[in-house]
PQR file with spaces between the fields and no chain letter, atoms N, CA, C, O and H, PARSE charges and radii, in Angstrom:
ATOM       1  N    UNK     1     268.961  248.998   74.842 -0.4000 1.5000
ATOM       2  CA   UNK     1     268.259  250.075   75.517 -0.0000 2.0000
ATOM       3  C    UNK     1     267.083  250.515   74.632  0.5500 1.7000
ATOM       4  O    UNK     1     267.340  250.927   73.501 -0.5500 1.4000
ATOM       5  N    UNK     2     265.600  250.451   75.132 -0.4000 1.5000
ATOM       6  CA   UNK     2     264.860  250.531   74.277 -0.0000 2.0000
ATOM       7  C    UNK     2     264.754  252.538   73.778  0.5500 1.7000
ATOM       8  O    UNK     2     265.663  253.287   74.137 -0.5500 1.4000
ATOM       9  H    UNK     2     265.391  250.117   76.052  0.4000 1.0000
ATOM      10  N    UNK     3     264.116  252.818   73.350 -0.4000 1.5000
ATOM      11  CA   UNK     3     264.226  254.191   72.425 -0.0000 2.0000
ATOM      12  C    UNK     3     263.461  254.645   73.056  0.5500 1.7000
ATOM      13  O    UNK     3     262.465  254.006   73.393 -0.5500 1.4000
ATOM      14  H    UNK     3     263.378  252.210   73.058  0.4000 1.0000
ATOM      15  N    UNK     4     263.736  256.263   73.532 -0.4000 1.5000
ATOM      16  CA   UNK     4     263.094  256.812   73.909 -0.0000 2.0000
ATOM      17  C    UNK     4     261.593  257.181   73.363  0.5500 1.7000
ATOM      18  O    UNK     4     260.593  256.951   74.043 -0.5500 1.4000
ATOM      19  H    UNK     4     264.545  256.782   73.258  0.4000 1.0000
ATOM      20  N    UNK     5     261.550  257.676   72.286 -0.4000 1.5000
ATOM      21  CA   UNK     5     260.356  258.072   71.789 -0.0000 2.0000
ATOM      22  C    UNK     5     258.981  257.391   71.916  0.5500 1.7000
ATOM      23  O    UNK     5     257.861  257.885   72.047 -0.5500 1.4000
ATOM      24  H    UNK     5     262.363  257.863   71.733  0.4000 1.0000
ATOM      25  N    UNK     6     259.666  255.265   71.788 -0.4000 1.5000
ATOM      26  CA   UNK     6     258.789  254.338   71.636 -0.0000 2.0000
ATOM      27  C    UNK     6     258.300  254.383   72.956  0.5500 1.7000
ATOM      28  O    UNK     6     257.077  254.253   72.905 -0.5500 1.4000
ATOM      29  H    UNK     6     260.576  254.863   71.681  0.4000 1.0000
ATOM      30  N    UNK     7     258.765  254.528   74.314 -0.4000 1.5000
ATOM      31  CA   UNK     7     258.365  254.997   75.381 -0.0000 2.0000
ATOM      32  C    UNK     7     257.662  255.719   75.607  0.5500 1.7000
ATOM      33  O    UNK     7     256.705  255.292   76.253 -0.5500 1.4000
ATOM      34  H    UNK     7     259.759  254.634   74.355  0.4000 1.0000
ATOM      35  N    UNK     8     257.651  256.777   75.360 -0.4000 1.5000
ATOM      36  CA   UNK     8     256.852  257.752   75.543 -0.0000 2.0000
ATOM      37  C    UNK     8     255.487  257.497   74.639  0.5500 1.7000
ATOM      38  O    UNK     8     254.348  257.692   75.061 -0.5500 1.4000
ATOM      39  H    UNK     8     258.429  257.124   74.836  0.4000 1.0000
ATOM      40  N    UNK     9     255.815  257.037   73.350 -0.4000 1.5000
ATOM      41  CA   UNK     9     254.412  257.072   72.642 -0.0000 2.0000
ATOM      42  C    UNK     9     253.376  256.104   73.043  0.5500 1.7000
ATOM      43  O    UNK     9     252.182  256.040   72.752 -0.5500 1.4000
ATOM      44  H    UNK     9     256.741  256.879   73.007  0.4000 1.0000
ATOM      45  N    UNK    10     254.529  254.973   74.177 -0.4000 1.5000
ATOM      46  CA   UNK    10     253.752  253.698   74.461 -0.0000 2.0000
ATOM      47  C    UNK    10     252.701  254.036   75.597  0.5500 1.7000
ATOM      48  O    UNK    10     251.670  253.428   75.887 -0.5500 1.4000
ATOM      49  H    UNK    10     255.499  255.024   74.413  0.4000 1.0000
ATOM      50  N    UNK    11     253.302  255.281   76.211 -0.4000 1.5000
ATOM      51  CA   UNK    11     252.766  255.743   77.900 -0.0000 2.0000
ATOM      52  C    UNK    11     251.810  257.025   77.683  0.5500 1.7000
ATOM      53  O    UNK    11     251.732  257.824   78.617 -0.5500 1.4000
ATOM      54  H    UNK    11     254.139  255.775   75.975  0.4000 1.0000
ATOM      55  N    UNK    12     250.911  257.320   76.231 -0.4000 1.5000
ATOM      56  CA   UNK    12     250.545  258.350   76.063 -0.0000 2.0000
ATOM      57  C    UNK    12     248.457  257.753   76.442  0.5500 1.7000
ATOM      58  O    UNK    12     247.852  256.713   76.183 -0.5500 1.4000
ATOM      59  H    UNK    12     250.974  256.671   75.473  0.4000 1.0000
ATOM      60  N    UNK    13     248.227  258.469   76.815 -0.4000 1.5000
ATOM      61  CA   UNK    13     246.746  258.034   77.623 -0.0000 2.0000
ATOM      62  C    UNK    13     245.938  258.714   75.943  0.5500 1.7000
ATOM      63  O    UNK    13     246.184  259.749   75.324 -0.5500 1.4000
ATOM      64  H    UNK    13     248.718  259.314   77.026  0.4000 1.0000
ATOM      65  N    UNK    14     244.863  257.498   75.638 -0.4000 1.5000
ATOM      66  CA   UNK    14     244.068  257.490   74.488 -0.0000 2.0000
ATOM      67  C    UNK    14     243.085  258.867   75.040  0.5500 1.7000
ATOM      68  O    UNK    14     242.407  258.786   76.064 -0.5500 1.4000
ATOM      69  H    UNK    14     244.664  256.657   76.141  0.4000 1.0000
ATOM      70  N    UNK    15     243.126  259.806   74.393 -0.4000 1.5000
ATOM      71  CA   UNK    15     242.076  260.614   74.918 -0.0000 2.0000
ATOM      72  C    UNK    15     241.003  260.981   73.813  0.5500 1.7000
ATOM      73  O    UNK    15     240.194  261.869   74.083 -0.5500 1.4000
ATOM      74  H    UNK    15     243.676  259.872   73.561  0.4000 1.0000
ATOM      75  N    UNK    16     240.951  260.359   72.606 -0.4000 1.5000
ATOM      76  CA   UNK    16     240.109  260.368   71.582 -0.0000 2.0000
ATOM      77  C    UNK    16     239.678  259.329   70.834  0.5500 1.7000
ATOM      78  O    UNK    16     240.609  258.554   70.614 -0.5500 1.4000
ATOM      79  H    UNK    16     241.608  259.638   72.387  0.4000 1.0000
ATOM      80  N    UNK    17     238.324  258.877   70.194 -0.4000 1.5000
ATOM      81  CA   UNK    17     237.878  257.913   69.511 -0.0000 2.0000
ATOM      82  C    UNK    17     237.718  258.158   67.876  0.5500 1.7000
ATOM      83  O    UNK    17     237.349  259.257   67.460 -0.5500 1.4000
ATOM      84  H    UNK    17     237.567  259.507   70.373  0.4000 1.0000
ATOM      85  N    UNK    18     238.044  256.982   66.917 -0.4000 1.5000
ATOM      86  CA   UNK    18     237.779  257.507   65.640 -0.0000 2.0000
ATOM      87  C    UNK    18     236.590  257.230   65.231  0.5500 1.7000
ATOM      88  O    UNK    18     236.071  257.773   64.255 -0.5500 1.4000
ATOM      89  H    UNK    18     238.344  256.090   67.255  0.4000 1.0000
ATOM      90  N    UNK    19     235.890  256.099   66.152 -0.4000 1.5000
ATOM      91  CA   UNK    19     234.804  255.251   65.748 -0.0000 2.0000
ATOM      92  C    UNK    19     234.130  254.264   67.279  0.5500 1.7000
ATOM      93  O    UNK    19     234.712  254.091   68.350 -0.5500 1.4000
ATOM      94  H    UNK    19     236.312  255.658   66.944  0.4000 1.0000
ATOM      95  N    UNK    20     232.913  253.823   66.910 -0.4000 1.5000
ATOM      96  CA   UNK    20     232.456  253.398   68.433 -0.0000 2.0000
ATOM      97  C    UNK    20     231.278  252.411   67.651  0.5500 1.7000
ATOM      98  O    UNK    20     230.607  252.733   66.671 -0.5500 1.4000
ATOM      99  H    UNK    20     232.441  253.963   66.040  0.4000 1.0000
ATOM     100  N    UNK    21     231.251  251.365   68.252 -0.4000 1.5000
ATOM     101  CA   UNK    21     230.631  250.254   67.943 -0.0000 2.0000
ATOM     102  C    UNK    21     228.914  250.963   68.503  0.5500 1.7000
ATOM     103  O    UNK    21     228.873  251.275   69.693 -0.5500 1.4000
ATOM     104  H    UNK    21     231.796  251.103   69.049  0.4000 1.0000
ATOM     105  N    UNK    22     227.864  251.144   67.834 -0.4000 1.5000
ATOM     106  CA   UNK    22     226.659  251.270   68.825 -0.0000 2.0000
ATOM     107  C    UNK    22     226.443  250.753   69.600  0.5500 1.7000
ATOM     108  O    UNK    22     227.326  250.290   70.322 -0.5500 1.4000
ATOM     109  H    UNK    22     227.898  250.891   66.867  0.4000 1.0000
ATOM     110  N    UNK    23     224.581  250.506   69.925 -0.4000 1.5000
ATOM     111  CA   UNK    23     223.547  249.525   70.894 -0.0000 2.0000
ATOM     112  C    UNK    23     223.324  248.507   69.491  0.5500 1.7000
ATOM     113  O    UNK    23     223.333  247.284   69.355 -0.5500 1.4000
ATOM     114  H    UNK    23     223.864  250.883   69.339  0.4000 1.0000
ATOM     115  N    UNK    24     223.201  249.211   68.902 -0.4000 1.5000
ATOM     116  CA   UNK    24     222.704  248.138   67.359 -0.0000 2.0000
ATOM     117  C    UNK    24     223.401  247.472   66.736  0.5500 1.7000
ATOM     118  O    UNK    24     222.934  246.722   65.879 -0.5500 1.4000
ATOM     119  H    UNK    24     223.194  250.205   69.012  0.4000 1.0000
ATOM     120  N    UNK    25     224.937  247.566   67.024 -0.4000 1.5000
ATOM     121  CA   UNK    25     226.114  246.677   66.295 -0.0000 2.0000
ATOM     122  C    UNK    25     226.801  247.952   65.439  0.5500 1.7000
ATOM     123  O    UNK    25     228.015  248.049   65.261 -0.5500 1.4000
ATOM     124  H    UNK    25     225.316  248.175   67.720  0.4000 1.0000
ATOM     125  N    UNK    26     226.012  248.712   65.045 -0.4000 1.5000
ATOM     126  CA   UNK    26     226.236  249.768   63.945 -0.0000 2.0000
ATOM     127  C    UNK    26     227.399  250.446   64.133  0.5500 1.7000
ATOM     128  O    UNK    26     227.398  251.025   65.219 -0.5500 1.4000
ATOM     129  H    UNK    26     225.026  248.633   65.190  0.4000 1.0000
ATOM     130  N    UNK    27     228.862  250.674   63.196 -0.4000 1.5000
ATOM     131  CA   UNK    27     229.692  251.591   63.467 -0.0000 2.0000
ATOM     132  C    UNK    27     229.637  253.058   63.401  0.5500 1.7000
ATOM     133  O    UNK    27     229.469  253.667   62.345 -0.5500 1.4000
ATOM     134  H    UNK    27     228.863  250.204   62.313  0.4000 1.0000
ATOM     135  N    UNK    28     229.816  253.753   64.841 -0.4000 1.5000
ATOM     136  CA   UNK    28     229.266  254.670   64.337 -0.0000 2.0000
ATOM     137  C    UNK    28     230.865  255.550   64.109  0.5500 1.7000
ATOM     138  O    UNK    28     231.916  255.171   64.627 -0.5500 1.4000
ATOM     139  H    UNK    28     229.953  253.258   65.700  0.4000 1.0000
ATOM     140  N    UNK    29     230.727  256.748   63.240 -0.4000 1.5000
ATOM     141  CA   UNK    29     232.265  257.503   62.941 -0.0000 2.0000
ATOM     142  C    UNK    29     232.519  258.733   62.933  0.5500 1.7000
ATOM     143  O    UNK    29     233.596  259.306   62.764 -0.5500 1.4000
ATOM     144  H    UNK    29     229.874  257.056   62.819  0.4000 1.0000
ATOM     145  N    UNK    30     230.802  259.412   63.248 -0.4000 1.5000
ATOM     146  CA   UNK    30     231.105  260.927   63.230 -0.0000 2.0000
ATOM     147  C    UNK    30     231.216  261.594   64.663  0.5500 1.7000
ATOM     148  O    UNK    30     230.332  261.334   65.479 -0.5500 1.4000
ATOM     149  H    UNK    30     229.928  258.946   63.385  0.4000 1.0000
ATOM     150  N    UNK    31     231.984  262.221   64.921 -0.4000 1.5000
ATOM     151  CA   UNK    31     232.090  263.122   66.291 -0.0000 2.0000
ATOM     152  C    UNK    31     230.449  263.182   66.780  0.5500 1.7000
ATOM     153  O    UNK    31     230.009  262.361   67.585 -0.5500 1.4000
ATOM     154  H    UNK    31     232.703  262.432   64.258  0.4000 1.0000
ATOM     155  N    UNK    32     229.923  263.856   66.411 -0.4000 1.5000
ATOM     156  CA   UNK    32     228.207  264.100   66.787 -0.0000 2.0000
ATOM     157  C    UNK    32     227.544  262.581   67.088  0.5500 1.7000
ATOM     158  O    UNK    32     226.780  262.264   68.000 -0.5500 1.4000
ATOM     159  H    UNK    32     230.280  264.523   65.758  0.4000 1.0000
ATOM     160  N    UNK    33     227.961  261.961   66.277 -0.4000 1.5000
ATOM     161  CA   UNK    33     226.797  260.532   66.633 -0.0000 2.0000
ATOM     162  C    UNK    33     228.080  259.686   68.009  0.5500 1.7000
ATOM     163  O    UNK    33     227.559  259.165   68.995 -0.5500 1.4000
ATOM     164  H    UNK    33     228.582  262.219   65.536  0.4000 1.0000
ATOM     165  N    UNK    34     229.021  259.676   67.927 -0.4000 1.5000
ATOM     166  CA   UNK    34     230.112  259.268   68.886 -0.0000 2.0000
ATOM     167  C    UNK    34     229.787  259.588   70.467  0.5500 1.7000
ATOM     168  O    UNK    34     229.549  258.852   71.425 -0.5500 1.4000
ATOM     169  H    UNK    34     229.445  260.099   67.126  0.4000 1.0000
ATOM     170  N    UNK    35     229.871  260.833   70.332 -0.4000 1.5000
ATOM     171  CA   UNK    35     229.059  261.894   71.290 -0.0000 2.0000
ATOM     172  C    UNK    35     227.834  261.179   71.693  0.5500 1.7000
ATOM     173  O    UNK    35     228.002  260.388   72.622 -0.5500 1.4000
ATOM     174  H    UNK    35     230.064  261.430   69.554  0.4000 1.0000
ATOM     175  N    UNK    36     226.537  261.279   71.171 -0.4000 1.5000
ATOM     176  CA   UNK    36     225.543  261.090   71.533 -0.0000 2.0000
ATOM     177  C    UNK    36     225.537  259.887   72.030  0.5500 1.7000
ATOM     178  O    UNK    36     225.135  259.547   73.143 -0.5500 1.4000
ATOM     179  H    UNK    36     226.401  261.922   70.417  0.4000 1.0000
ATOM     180  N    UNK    37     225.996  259.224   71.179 -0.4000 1.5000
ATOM     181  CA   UNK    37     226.116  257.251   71.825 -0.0000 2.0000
ATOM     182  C    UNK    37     226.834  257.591   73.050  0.5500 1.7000
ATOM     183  O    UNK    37     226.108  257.257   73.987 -0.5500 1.4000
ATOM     184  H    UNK    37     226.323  259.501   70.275  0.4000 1.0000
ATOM     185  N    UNK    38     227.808  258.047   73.433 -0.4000 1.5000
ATOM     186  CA   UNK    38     228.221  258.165   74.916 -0.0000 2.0000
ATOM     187  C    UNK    38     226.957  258.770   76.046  0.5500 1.7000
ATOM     188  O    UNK    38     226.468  258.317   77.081 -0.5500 1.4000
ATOM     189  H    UNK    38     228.397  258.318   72.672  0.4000 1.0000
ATOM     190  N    UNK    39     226.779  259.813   75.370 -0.4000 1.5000
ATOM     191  CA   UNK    39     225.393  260.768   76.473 -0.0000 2.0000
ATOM     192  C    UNK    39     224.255  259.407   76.528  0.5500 1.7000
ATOM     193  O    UNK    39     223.654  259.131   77.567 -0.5500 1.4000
ATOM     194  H    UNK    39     227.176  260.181   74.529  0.4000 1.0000
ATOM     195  N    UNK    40     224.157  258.970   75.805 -0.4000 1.5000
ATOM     196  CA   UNK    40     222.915  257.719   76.214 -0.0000 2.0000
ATOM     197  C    UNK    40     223.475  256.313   76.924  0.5500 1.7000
ATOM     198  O    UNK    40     222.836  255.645   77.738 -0.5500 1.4000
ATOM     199  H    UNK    40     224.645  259.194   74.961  0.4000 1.0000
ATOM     200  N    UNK    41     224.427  256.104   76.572 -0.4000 1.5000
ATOM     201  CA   UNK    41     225.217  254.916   77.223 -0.0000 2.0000
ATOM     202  C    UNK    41     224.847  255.455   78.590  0.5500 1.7000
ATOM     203  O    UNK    41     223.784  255.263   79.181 -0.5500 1.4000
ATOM     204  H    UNK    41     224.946  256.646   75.911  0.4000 1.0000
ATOM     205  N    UNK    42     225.937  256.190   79.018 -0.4000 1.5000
ATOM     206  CA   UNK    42     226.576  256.825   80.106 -0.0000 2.0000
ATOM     207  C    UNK    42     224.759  257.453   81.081  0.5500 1.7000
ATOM     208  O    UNK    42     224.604  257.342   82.297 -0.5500 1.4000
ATOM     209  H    UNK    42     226.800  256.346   78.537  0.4000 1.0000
ATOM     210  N    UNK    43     223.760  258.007   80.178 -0.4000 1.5000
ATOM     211  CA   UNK    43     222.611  257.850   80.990 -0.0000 2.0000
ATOM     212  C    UNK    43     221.725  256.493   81.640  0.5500 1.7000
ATOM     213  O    UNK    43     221.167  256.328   82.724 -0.5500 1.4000
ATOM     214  H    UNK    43     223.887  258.097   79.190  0.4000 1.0000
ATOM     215  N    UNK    44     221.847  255.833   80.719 -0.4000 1.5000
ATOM     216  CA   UNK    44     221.556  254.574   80.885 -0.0000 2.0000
ATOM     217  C    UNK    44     222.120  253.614   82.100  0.5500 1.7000
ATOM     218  O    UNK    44     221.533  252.790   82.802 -0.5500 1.4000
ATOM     219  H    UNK    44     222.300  255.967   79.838  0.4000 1.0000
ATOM     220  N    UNK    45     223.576  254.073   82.066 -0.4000 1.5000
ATOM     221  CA   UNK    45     223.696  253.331   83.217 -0.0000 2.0000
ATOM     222  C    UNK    45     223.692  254.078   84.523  0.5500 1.7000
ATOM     223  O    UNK    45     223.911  253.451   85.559 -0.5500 1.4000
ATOM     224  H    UNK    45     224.053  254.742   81.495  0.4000 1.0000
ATOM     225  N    UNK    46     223.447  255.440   84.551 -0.4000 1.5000
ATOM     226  CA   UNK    46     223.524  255.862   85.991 -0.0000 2.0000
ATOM     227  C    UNK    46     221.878  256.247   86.160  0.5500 1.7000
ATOM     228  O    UNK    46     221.494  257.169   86.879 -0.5500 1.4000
ATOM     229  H    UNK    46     223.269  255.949   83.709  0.4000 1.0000
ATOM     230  N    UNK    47     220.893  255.294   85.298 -0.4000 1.5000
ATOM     231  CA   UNK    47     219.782  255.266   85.851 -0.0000 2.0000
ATOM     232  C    UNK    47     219.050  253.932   86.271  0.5500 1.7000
ATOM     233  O    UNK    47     217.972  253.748   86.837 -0.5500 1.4000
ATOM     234  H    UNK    47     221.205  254.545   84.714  0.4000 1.0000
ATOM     235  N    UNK    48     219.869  253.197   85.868 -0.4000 1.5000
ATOM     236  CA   UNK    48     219.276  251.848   86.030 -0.0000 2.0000
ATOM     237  C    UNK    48     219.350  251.070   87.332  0.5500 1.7000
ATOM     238  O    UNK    48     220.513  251.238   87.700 -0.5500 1.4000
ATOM     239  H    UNK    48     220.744  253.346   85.409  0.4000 1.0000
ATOM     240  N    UNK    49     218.810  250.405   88.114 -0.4000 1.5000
ATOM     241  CA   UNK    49     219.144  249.607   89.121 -0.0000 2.0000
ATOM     242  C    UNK    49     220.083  248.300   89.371  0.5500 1.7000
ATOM     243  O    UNK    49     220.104  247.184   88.850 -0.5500 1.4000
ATOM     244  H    UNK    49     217.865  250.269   87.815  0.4000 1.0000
ATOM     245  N    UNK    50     220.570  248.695   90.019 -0.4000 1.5000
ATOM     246  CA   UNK    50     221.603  247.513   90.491 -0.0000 2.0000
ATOM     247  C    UNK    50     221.686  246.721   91.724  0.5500 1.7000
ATOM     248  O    UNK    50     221.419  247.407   92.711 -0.5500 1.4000
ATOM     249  H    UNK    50     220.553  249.601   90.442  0.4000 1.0000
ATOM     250  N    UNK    51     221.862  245.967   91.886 -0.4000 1.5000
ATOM     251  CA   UNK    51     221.895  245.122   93.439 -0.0000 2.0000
ATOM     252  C    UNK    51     222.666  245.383   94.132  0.5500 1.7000
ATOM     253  O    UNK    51     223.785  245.763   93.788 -0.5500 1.4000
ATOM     254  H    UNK    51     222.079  245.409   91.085  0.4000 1.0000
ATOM     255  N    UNK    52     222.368  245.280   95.035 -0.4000 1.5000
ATOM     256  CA   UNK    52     224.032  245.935   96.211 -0.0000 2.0000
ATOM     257  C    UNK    52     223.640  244.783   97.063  0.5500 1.7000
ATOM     258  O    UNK    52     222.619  244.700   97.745 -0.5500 1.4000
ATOM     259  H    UNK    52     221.459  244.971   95.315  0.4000 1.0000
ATOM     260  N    UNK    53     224.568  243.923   96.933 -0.4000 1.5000
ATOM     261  CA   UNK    53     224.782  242.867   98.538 -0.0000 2.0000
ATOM     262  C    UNK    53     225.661  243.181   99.382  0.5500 1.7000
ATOM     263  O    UNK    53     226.233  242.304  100.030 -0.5500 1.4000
ATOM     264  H    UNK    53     225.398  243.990   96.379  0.4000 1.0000
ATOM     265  N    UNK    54     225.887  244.251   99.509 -0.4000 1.5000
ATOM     266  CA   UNK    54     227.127  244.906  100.616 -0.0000 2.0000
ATOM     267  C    UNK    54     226.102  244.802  101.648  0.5500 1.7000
ATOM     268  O    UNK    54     224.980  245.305  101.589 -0.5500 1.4000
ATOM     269  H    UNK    54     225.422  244.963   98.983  0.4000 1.0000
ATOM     270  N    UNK    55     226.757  243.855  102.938 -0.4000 1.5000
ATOM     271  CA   UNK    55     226.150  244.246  104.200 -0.0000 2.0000
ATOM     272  C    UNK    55     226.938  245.384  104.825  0.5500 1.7000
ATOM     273  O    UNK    55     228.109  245.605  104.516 -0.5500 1.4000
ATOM     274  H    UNK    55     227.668  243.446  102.985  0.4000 1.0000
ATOM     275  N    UNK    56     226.422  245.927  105.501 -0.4000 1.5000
ATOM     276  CA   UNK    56     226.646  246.655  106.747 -0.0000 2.0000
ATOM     277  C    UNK    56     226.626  246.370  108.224  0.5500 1.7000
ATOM     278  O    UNK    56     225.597  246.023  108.803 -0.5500 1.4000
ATOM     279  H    UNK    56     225.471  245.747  105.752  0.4000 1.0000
ATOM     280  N    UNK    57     227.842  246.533  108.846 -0.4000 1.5000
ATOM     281  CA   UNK    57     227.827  245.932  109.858 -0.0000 2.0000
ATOM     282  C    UNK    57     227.024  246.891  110.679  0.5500 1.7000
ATOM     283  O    UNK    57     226.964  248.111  110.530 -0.5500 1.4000
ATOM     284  H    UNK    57     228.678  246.815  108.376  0.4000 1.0000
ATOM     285  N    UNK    58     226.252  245.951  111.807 -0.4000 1.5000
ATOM     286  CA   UNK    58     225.118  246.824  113.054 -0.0000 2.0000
ATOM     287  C    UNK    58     226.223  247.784  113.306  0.5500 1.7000
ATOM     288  O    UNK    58     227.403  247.435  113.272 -0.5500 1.4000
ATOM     289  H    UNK    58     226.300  244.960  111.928  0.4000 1.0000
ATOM     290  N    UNK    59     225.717  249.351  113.632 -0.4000 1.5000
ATOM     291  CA   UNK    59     226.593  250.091  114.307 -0.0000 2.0000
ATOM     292  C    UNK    59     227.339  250.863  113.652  0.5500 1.7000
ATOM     293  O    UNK    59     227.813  251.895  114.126 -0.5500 1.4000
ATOM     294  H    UNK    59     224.758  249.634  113.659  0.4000 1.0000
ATOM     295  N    UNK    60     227.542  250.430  112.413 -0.4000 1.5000
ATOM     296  CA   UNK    60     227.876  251.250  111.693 -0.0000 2.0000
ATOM     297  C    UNK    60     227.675  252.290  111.161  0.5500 1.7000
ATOM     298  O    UNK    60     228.581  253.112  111.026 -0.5500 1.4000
ATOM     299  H    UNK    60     227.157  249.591  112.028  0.4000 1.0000
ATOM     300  N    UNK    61     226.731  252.453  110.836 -0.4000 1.5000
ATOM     301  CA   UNK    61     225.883  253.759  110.365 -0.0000 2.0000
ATOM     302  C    UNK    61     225.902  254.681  111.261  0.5500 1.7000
ATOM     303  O    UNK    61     226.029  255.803  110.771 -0.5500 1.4000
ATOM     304  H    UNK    61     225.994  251.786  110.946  0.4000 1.0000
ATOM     305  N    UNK    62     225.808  254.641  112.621 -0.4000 1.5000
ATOM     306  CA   UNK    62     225.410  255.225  113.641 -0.0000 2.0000
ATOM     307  C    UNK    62     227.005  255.808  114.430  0.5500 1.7000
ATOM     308  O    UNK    62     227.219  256.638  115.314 -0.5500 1.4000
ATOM     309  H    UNK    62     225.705  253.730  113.019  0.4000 1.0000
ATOM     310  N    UNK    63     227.873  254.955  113.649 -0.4000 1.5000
ATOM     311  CA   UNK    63     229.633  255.293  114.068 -0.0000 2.0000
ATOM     312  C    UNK    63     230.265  256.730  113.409  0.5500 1.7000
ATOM     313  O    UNK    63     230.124  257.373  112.369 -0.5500 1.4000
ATOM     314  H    UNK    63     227.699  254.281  112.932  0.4000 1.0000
ATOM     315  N    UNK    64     230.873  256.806  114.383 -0.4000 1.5000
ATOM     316  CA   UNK    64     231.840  258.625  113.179 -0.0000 2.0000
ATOM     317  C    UNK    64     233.357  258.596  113.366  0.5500 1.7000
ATOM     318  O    UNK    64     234.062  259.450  112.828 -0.5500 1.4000
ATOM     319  H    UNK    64     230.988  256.283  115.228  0.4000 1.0000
């Protein structure tokens, strides 16, 4: 019967980083620069363009 504890510690969701690889390769390790590399990542990709080949079927748009 496996152990409780190892269970639980196995099912615990990562909610913190100690360190984060940059854009430059560079490790980065302080909270503040960790941070910022996320705010620019995370801008970066919800500004950039992407392709969408999703068709839409005729009629659809116009359906409720």
């Amino acid at each position: 019967m496996p152990n409780r504890k190892k269970m639980v510690k196995e099912r615990q969701d990562i909610t913190e980083s100690n360190c984060l690889k940059g854009v430059l390769g560079k490790v980065i390790v302080d909270e503040k620069g960790i941070k910022y590399s996320w705010k620019e990542y995370i801008g970066k990709l919800m500004n950039e363009e992407n392709k969408w080949y999703h068709r839409v079927k005729e009629g659809a748009a116009n359906a409720k």
